[in-house]
KELUM-403279 format. One record per residue (C-alpha): residue in one letter; x, y, z. Coordinates in pm, whole numbers, plus 50000, padded with zeros to 5 digits. Example, Ala and Ser with C-alpha at 12.3 -4.5 7.8 and 13.67 -1.06 7.14 Angstrom:
2
A512304955050780
S513674989450714
This chain:
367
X486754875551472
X488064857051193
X488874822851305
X492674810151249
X493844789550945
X494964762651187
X493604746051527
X496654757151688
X496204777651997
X496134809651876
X496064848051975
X493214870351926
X494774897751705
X493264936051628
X494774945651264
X494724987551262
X495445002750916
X494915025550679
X494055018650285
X496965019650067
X500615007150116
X499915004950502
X496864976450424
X499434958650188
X502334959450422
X500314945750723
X498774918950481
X501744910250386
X502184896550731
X499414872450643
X501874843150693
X501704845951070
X498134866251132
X496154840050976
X497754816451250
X495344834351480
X491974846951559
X491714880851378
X489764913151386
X490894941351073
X489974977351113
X490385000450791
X488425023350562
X486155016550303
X488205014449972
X488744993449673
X492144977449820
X490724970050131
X486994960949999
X489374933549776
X491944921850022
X490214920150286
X486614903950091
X486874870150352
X488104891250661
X485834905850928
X486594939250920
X485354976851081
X485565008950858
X486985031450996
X486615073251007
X488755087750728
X490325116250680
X492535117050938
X495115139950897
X494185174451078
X490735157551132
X489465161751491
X485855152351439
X486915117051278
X489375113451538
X486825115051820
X484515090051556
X487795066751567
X488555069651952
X484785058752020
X484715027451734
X488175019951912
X486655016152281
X483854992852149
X485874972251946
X488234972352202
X485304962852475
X484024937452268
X486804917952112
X489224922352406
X492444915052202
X495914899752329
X497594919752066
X497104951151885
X498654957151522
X499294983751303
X501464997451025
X499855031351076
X498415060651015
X496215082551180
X493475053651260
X495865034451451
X496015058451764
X492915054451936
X493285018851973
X496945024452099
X495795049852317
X493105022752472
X495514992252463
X497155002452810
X492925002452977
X492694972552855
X495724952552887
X496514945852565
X500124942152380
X500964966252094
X503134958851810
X503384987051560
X505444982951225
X506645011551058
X505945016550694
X508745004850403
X508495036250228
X509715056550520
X513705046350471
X515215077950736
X512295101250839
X509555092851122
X505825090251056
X504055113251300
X501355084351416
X505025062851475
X505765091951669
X502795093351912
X502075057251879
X505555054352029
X504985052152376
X502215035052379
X503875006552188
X505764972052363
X507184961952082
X508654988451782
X509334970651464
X511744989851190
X512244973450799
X515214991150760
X518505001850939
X518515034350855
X515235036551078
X517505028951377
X518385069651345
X515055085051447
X513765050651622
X516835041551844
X515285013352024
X513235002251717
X513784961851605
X514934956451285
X513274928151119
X513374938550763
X511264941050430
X507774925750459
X507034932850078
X509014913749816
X511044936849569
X513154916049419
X511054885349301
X507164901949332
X504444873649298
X502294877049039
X498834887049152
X497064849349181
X492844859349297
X490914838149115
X487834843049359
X484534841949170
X484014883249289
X487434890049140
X487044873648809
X483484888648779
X485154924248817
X487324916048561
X484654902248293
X481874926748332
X484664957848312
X483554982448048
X486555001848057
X488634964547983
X486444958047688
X487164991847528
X490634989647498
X492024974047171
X495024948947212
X497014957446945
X497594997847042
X499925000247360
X498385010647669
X500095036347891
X498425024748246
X498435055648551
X497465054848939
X497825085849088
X497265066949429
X494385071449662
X495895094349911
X493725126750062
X496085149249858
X495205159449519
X498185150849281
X497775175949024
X500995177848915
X501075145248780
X497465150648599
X499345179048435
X502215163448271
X499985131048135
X497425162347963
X500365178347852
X502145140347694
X498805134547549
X499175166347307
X502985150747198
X503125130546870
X504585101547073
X500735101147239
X499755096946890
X497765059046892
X498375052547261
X495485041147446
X495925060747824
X494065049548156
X494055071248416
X493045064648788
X492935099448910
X491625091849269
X491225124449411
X492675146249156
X490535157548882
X490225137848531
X492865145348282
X491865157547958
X493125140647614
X492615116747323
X492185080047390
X492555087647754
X489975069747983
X489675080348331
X488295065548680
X488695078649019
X488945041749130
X489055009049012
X488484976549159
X491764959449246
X491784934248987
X490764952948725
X493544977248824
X495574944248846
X493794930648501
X494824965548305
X499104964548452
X499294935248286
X497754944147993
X499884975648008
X502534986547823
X504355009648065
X502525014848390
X503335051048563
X502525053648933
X503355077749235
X505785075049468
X503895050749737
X504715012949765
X501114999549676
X501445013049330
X505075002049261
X504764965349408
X501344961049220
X502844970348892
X506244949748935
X503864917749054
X501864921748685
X505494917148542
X505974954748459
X508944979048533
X506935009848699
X507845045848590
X507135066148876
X506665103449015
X506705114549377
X504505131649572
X506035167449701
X505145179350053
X506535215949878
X503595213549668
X500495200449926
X501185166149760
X501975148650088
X502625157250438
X505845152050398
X508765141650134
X509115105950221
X508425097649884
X510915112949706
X514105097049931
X512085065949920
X512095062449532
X515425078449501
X516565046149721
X514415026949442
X515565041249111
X519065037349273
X518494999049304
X516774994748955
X513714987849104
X511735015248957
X512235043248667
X512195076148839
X510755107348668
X511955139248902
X510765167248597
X507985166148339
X510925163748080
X512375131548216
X508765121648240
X507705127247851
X511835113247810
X511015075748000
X507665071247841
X508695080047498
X511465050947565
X509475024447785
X506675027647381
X509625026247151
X511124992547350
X508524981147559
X511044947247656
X512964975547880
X509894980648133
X508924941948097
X510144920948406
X510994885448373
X508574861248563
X510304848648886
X511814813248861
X510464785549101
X508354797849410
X509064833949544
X510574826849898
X508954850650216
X510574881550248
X512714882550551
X510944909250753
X507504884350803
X509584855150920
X511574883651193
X508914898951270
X506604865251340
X509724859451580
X509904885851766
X506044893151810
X506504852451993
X509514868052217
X507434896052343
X504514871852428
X506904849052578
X508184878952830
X505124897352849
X502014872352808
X498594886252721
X496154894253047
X493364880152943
């Protein structure tokens, strides 16, 4: 286990995740795990390979969804980890991963705390639901969760929407990624970059693939530099468009700030990365209609967004080709002012730090 930030008595904690907006929502709660004595279990992606570079951490079996052979693989690295680091607490902000060790925590006597995702504003997650009643204490970020999670806790947003911080890793690894990038060097400063992450979900996105081919045969394309992280969707096609399935987080990082517009899908990783590098995100969701998702969540979750200003949402390839042609002809309207003074926590860590102590003060670990 990672050892705690402080020589306070501390907890020995088990972080359960998956990659993607689940990692960045439970590292969000970074505030109160590095307090304590930690153990992170995840898959073996660029977001978590960055984030997590000075945590201990356990890959985990991915897919997941529909996947009973990686299931079994995750149910068996649960019950050693389990065995072996013999946690007081359990965390998780799902998915599929996060069962196992649920599953396990009532053998071995340990406390479960499971935090539902952001992006999931009046719908369930199905590992919420089976996690459920395995779980002691059910935390909720937003009221509306109360509806299918009656006897959830509401302690709030743990990601910051309204003041993002600007991405600060100035580790030697990170700055290296940066410097030796040969898709950074290509670009040319003085031609506006259109930056896109199709996310790094299971689902292929092809939709979105589609409509930046078919804005790349526009005149507005014309002299627009285009880089496309396709993840598991196929390459787009196009002039001056460079493609990646992945890219290290802070070169991903390194090219939002370098971007003009930035367009990502419909997940929170995406949208909170691109308003911390300063930049207004246009952004599609994922449709379950399609075999985008597994469900819709995305599409009331940025409706909620778009609603609040926090995002530019494209629901049609014609509002799609209509935002970007706007966000190149006045790029100041998809540039976000820097935050003034320090960015306070969001509410949701500080809640949820306080109610993770009240359960431990009711029910204490059984060491």
């Amino acid at each position: 286990m990672n050892q705690p930030d402080t020589a306070a008595p501390s907890l020995r904690l088990l972080l359960v995740c998956s990659n993607g907006g689940h990692l960045g929502q439970l590292h969000a709660l970074k505030p109160w795990w590095s307090k304590h004595q930690r153990t992170w279990v995840t898959f073996d992606k660029a977001d978590a390979q960055h984030l997590l570079a000075q945590e201990q951490v356990h890959w985990g079996y991915y897919p997941t969804t529909r996947n009973l052979p990686n299931l079994l693989r995750n149910f068996l690295l649960a019950l050693r980890l389990m065995r072996r680091e013999r946690p007081d607490v359990v965390v998780s902000t799902g998915a599929g991963v996060a069962l196992p060790f649920f599953l396990l925590s009532r053998l071995f006597r340990s406390r479960t705390v499971y935090l539902e995702v952001f992006d999931r504003i009046d719908s369930a997650t199905l590992t919420g639901r089976l996690c459920r009643p395995f779980t002691d204490l059910f935390c909720l970020q937003w009221e509306q969760q109360r509806a299918v999670y009656p006897n959830g806790v509401v302690v709030g947003p743990v990601l910051a929407l309204d003041s993002p911080s600007a991405p600060t890793d100035s580790s030697p690894a990170a700055e290296e990624a940066v410097a030796s990038s040969q898709l950074l060097a290509a670009l040319e400063p003085s031609r506006p970059l259109v930056v896109v992450t199709a996310g790094t979900d299971v689902h292929r996105f092809e939709r979105l693939v589609d409509w930046v081919e078919h804005w790349l045969t526009t005149p507005v394309a014309a002299g627009v530099q285009v880089v496309v992280q396709h993840g598991t969707s196929r390459a787009p096609n196009g002039p001056d468009c460079l493609t990646v399935e992945l890219l290290p987080l802070p070169v991903l990082l390194e090219l939002m700030q370098r971007a003009t517009v930035v367009v990502a899908q419909g997940g929170p990783g995406g949208i909170l990365d691109a308003r911390a590098c300063g930049k207004l995100p246009l952004v599609v969701p994922r449709h379950h209609g399609l075999g985008e998702h597994v469900d819709n969540h995305q599409v009331a979750f940025t409706t909620r967004l778009a609603t609040e200003g926090y995002i530019l949402l494209a629901d049609s390839e014609q509002k799609f080709g209509e935002l970007l042609e706007s966000a190149l002809a006045n790029p100041a309207t998809v540039r976000l002012a820097p935050p003034s003074g320090s960015t306070p926590r969001p509410v949701g860590v500080s809640r949820f730090e306080a109610e993770v102590k009240q359960l431990l003060m009711s029910h204490p670990p059984q060491r």
